[in-house]
Short mmCIF file of the C-alpha atoms (twelve columns), coordinates in Angstrom:
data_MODEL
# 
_entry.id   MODEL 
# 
loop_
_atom_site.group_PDB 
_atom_site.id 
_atom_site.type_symbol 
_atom_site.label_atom_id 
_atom_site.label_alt_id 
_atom_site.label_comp_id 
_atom_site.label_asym_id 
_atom_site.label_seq_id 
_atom_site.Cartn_x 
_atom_site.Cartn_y 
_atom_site.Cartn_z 
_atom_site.pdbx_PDB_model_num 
ATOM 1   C CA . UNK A 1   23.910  16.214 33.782 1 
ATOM 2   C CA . UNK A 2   23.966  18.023 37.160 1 
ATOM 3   C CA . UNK A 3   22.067  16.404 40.048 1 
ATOM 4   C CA . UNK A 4   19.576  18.455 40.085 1 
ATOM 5   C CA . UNK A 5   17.424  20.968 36.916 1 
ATOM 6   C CA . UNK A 6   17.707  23.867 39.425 1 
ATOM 7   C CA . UNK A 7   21.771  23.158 40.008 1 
ATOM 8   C CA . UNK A 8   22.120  22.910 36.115 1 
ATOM 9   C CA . UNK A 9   20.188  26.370 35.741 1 
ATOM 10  C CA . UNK A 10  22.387  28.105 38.507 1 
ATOM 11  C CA . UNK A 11  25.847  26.635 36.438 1 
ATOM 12  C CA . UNK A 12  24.143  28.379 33.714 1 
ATOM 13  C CA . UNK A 13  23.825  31.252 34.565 1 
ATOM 14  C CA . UNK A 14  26.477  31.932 37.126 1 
ATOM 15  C CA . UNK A 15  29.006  33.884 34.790 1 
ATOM 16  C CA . UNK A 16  25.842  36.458 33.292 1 
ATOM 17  C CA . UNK A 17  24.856  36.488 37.354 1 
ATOM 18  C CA . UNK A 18  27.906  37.583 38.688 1 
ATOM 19  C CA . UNK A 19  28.356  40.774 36.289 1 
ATOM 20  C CA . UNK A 20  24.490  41.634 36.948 1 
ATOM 21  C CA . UNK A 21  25.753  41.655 40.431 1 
ATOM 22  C CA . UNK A 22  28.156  43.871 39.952 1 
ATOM 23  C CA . UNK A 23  26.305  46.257 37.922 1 
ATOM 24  C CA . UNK A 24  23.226  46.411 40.875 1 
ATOM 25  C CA . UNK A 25  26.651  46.496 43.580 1 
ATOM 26  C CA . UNK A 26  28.305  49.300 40.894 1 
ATOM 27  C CA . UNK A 27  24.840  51.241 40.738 1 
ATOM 28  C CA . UNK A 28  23.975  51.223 44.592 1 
ATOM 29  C CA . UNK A 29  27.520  52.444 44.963 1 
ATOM 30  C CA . UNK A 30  27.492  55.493 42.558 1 
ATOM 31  C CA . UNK A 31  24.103  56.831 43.811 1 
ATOM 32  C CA . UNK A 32  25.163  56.853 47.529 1 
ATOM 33  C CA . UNK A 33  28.583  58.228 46.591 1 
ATOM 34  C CA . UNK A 34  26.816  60.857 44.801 1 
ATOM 35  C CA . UNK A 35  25.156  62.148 47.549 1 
ATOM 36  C CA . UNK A 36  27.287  64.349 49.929 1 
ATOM 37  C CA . UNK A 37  27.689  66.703 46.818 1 
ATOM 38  C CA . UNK A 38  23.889  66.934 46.684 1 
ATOM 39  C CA . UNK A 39  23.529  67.681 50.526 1 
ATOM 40  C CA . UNK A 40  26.019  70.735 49.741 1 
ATOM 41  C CA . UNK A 41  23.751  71.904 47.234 1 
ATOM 42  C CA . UNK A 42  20.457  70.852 49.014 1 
ATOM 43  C CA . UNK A 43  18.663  74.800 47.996 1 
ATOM 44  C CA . UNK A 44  19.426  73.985 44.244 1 
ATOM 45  C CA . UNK A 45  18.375  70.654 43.702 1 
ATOM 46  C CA . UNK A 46  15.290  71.614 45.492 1 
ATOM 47  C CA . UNK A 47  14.537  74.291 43.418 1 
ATOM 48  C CA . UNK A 48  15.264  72.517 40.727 1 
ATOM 49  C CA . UNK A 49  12.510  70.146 41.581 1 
ATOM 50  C CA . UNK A 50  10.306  72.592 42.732 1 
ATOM 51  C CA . UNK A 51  10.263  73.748 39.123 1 
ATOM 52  C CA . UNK A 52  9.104   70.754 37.361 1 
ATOM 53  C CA . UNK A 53  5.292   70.072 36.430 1 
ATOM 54  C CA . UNK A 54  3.475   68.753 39.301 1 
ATOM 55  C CA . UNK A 55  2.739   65.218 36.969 1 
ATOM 56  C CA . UNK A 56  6.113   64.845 35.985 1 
ATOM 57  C CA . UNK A 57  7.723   65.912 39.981 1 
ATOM 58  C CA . UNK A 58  5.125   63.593 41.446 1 
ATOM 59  C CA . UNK A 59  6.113   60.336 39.080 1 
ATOM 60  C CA . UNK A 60  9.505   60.839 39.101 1 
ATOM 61  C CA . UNK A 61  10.158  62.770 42.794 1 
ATOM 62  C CA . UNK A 62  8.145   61.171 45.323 1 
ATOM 63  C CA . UNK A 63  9.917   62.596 47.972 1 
ATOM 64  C CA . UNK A 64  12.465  65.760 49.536 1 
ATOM 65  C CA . UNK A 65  15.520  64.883 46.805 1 
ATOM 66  C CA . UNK A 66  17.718  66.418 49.549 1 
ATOM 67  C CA . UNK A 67  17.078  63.883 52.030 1 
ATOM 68  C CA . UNK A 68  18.795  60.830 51.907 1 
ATOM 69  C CA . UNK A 69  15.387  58.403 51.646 1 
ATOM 70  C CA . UNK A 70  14.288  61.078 48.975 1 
ATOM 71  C CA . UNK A 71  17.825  61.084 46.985 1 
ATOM 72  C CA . UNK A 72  17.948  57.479 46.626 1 
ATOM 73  C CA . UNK A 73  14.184  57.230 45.862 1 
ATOM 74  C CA . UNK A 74  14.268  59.749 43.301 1 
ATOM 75  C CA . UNK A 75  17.626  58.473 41.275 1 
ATOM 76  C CA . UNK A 76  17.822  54.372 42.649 1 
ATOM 77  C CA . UNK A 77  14.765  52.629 43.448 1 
ATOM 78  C CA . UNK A 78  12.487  55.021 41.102 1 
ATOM 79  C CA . UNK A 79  14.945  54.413 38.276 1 
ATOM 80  C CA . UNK A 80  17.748  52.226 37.747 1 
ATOM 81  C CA . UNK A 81  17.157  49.777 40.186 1 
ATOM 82  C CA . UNK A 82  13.833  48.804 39.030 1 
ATOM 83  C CA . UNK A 83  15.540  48.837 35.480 1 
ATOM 84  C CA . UNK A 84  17.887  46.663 36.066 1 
ATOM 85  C CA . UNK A 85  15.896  44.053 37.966 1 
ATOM 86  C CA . UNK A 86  12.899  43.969 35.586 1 
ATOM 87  C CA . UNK A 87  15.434  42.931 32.728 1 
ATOM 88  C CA . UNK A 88  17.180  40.677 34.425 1 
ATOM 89  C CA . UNK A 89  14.153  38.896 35.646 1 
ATOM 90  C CA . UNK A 90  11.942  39.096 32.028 1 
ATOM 91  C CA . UNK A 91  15.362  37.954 30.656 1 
ATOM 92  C CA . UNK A 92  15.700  35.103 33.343 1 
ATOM 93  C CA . UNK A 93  11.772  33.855 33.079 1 
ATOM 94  C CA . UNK A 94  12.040  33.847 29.040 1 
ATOM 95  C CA . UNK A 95  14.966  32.039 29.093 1 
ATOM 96  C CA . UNK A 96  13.942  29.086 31.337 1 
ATOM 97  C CA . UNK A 97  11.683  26.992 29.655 1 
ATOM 98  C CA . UNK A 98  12.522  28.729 25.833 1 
ATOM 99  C CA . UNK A 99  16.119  28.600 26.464 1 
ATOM 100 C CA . UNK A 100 15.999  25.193 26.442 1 
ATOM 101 C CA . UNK A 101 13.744  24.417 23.968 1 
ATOM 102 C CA . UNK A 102 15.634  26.727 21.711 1 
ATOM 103 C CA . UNK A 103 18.973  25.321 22.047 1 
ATOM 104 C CA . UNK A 104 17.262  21.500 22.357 1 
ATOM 105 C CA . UNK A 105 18.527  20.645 25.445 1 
ATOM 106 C CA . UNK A 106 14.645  20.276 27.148 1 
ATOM 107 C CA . UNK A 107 14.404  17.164 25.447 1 
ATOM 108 C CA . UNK A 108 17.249  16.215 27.482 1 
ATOM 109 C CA . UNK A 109 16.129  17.098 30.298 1 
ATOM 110 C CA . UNK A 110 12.502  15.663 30.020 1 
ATOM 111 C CA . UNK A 111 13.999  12.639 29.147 1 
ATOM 112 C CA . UNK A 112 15.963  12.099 32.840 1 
ATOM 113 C CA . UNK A 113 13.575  10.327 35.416 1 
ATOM 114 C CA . UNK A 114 11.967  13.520 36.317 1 
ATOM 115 C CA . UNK A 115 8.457   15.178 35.841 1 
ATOM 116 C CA . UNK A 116 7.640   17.893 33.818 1 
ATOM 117 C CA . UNK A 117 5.967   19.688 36.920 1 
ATOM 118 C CA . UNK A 118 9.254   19.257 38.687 1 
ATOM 119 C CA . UNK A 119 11.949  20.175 35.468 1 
ATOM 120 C CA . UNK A 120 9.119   23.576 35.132 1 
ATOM 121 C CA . UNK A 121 9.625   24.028 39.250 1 
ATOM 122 C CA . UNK A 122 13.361  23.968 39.430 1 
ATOM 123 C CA . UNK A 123 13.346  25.921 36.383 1 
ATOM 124 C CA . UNK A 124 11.446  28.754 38.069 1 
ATOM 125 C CA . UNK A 125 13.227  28.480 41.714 1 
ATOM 126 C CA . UNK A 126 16.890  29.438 39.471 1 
ATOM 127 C CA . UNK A 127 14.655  32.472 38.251 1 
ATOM 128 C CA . UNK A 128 13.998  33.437 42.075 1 
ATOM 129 C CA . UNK A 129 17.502  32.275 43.168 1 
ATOM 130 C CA . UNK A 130 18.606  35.090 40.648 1 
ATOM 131 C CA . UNK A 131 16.553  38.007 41.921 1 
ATOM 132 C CA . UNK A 132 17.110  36.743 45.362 1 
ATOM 133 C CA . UNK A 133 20.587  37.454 44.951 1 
ATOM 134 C CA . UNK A 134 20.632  40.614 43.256 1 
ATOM 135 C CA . UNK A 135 18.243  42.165 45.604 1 
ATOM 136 C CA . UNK A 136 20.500  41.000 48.330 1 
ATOM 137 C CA . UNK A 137 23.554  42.384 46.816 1 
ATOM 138 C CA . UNK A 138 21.514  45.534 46.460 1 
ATOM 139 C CA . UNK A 139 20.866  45.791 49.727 1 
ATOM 140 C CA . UNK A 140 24.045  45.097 50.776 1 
ATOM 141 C CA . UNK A 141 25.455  47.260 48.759 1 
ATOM 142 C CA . UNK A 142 23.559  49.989 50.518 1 
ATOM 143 C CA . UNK A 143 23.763  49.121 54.108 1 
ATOM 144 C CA . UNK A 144 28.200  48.989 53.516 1 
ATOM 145 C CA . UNK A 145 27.811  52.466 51.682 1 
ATOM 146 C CA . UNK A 146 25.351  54.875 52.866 1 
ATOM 147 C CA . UNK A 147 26.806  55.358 56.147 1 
ATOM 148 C CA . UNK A 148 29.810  56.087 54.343 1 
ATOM 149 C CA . UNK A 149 28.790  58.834 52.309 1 
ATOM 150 C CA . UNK A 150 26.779  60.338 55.681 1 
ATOM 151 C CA . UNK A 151 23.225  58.986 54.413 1 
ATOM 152 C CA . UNK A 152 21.875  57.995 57.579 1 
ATOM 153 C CA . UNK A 153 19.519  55.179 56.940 1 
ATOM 154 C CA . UNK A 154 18.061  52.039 59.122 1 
ATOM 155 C CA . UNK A 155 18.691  49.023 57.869 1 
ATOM 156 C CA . UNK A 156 15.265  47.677 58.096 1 
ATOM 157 C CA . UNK A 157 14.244  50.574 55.918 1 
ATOM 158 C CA . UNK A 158 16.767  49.730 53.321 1 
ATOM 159 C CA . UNK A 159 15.764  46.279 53.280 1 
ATOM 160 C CA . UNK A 160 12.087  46.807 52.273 1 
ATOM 161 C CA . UNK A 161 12.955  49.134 49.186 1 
ATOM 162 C CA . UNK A 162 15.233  46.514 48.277 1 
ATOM 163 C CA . UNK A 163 12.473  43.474 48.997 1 
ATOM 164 C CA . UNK A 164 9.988   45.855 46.586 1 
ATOM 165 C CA . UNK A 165 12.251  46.260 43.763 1 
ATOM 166 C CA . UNK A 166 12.784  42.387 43.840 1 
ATOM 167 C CA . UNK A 167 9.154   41.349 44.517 1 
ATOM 168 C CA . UNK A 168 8.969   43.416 41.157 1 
ATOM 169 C CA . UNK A 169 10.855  41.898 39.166 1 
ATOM 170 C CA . UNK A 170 10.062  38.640 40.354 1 
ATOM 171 C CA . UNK A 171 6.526   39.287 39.310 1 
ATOM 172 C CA . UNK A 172 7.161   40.549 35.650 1 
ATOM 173 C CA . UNK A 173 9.735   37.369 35.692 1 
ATOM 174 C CA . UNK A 174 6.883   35.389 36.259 1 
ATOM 175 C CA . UNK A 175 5.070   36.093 33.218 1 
ATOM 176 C CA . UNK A 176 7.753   36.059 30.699 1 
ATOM 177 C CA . UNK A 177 8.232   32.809 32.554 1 
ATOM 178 C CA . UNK A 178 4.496   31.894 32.115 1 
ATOM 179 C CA . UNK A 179 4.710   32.804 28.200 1 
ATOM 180 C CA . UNK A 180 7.825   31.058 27.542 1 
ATOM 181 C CA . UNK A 181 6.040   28.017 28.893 1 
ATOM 182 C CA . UNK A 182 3.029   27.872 27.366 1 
ATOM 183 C CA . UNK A 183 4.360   29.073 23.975 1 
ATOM 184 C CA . UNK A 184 8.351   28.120 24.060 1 
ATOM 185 C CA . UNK A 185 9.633   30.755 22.520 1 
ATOM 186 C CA . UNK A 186 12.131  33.277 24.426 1 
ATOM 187 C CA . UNK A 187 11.302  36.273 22.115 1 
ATOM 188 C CA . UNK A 188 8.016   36.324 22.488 1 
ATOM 189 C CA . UNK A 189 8.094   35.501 26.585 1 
ATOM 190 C CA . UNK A 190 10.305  39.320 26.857 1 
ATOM 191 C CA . UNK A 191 8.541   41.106 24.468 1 
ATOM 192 C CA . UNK A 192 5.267   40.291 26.298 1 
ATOM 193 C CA . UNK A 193 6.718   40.692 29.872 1 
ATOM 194 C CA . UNK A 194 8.341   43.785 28.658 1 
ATOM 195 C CA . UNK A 195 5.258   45.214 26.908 1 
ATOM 196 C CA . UNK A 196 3.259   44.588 29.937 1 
ATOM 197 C CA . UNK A 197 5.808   46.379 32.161 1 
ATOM 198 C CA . UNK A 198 6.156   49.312 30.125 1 
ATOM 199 C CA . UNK A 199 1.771   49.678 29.488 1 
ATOM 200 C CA . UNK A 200 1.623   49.127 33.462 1 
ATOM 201 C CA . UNK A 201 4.274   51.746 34.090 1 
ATOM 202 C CA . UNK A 202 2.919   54.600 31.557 1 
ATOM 203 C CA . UNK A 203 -0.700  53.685 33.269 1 
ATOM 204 C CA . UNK A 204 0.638   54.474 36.635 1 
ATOM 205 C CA . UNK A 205 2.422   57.690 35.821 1 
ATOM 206 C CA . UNK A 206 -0.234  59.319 33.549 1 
ATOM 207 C CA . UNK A 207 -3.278  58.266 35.983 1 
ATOM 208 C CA . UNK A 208 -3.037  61.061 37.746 1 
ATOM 209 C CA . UNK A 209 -4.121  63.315 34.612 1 
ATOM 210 C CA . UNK A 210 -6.583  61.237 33.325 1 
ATOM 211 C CA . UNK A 211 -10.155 59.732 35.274 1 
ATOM 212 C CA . UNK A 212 -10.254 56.484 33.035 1 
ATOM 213 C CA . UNK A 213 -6.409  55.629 33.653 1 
ATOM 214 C CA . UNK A 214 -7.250  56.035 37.696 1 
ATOM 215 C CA . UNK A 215 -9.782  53.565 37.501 1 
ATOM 216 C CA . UNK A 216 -6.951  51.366 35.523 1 
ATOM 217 C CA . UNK A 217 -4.289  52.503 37.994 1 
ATOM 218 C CA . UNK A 218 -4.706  49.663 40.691 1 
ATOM 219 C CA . UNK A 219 -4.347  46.773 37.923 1 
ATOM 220 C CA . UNK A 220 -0.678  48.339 37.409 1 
ATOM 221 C CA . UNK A 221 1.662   46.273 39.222 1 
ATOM 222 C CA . UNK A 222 3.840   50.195 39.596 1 
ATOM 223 C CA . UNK A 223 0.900   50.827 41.740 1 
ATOM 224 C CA . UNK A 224 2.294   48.904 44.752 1 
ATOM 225 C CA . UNK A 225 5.513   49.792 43.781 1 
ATOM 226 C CA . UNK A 226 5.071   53.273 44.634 1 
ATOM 227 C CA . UNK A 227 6.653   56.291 43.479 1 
ATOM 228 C CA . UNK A 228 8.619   56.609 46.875 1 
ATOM 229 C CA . UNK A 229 10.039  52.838 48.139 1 
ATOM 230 C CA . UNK A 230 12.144  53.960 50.339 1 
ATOM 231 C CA . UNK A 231 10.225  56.014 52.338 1 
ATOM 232 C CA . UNK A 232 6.918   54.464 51.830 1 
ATOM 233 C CA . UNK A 233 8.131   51.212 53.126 1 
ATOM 234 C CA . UNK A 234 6.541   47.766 52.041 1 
ATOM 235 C CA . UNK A 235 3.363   47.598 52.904 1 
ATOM 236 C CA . UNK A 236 0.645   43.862 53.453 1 
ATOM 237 C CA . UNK A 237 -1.155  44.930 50.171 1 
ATOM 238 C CA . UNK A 238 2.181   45.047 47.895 1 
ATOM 239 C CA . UNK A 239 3.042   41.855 49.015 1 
ATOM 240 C CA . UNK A 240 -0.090  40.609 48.063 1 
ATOM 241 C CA . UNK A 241 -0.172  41.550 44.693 1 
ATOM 242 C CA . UNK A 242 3.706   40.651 43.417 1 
ATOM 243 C CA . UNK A 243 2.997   37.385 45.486 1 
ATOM 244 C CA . UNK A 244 -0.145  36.763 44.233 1 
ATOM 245 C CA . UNK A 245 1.249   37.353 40.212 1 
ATOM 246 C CA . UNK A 246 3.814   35.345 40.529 1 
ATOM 247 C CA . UNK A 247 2.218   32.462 42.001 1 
ATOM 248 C CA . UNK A 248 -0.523  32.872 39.039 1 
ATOM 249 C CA . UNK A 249 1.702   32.899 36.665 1 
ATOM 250 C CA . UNK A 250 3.250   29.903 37.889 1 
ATOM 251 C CA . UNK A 251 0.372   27.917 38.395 1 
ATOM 252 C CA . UNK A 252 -0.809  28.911 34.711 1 
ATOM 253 C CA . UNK A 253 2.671   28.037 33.437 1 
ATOM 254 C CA . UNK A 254 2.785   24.450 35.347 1 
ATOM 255 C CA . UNK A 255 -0.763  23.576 33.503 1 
ATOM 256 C CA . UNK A 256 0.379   25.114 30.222 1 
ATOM 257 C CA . UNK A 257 3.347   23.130 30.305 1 
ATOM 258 C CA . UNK A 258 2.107   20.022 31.301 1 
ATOM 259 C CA . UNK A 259 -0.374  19.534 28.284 1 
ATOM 260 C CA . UNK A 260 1.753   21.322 25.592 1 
ATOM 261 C CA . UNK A 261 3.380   19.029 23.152 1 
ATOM 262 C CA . UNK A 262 7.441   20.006 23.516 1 
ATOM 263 C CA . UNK A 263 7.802   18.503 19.779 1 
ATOM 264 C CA . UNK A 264 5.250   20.611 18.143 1 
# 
C-alpha cells in the first residue's frame, strides 16, 4: 500500500495515462499539421462550408474554417478533443470508487487508518490529476506546433480552449464519479455520464430549430462550451457552471458515500 489513496490511483493509472497522452499530443499534432494545405485551398473549403445548412454549419463551424482559430475550432476543440477528454474523464470518474469495489480492493483501502471522506477525496483529485494533464499536454502540444505549420496563435488564446475542453470533461467526470459512488458500479457510472453528455450535446445543437429545446439550451453543459472555443475564449459564466457541476457532484458523491453500506 502506497502512502497515500491519491499516489496508489496515479500508479494505477499511469500506463492507460501515458497513451491517452499521446493520443491528445498525436491529435493536436495532425490537426495543426493539416493546416498549411487548407490555407492553399482557403476558396474551397470555404465554399464548401458555405454550402452546408445553416443548423448543421452553425453546430459544427462556428467560425472562418480558413483561419487558423476557425480550422482548429471546427476539426479540434469542436470534435476530437472534446471526444477524447469526455471519455477519458467518464472512464476515470466510473472507475474510482467502482473500480475498486469491483475488483475488492476498497475494502482494503477503507480498512487503512483513513476516512471514507478522505479515500472518496484522493480518489477524485487522481480523476483531476488526469485531465489536468491531458489538457496540459494538449496545450502544449499546440503552442510547440502551430507556429510550425504557420498558424499564428497567442498562447493565452490557446490556453483557454484547452482550459474549456478540460473544465468539460472534468465536469461530466464528476458525475460518472458521483454515480459510481453512490451506486458502486462502473457500468452504470459511464453509461449515465455518457447518456447525459450525449442528451446535453443533441440539446445544444438542435436548439436552434426548436423554441422548447432553447428554453432547455442553458441547462446543457455544451452551452458554455460553445461552438467556437478558440475564438470565443473562456468566459466568468463557463467557469461557473463546469466549476459549479463538479463541485456538486462531489459534494453529492462525499454524502452518498459516506452513508452507503460498501458490503451491500
Amino acid at each position: 500500500m502506497l502512502g497515500s489513496v491519491f499516489a496508489k490511483g496515479m500508479r494505477d493509472q499511469w500506463r492507460s495515462l501515458l497513451a491517452w497522452g499521446i493520443s491528445v499530443a498525436a491529435i493536436a499534432f495532425l490537426m495543426t499539421a493539416f493546416y498549411p494545405s487548407v490555407k492553399a485551398s482557403t476558396a474551397s473549403y470555404q465554399q464548401i462550408a458555405d454550402q452546408l445548412p445553416t443548423a448543421l454549419r452553425d453546430a459544427f463551424i462556428g467560425s472562418d474554417i480558413a483561419s487558423p482559430a476557425g480550422w482548429l475550432d471546427t476539426k479540434l476543440f469542436s470534435m476530437m478533443a472534446p471526444i477524447v477528454l469526455l471519455v477519458y474523464a467518464i472512464a476515470a470518474g466510473a472507475r474510482g470508487i467502482a473500480g475498486e469495489e469491483e475488483t475488492g480492493t476498497l475494502d482494503m483501502l477503507l480498512a487503512q487508518p483513513v476516512s471514507r471522506g478522505r479515500v472518496l477525496v484522493q480518489k477524485y483529485a487522481d480523476v483531476v490529476a488526469g485531465v489536468a494533464l491531458l489538457t496540459a499536454t494538449l496545450f502544449a502540444t499546440l503552442v510547440a506546433a502551430a507556429p510550425a505549420f504557420g498558424m499564428h496563435l497567442g498562447a493565452w488564446q490557446l490556453l483557454q480552449g484547452s482550459l474549456l475542453v478540460g473544465l468539460l470533461g472534468l465536469a461530466f467526470g464528476s458525475v460518472a464519479f458521483l454515480v459510481a459512488a453512490a451506486w458502486g458500479r462502473r457500468g452504470l457510472a459511464a453509461g449515465v455520464a455518457g447518456g447525459l453528455a450525449g442528451i446535453m450535446y443533441l440539446t445544444n445543437i438542435l436548439a436552434p430549430e426548436s423554441t422548447v429545446l432553447q428554453r432547455l439550451q442553458p441547462a446543457s453543459l455544451f452551452y458554455y462550451y460553445g461552438i467556437a472555443p478558440l475564438s470565443d475564449g473562456l468566459r466568468a459564466e463557463d467557469v461557473v457552471a463546469f466549476g459549479l457541476t463538479s463541485a456538486v457532484a462531489l459534494a453529492l458523491a462525499y454524502a452518498a458515500f459516506a452513508r452507503r453500506d460498501i458490503g451491500a
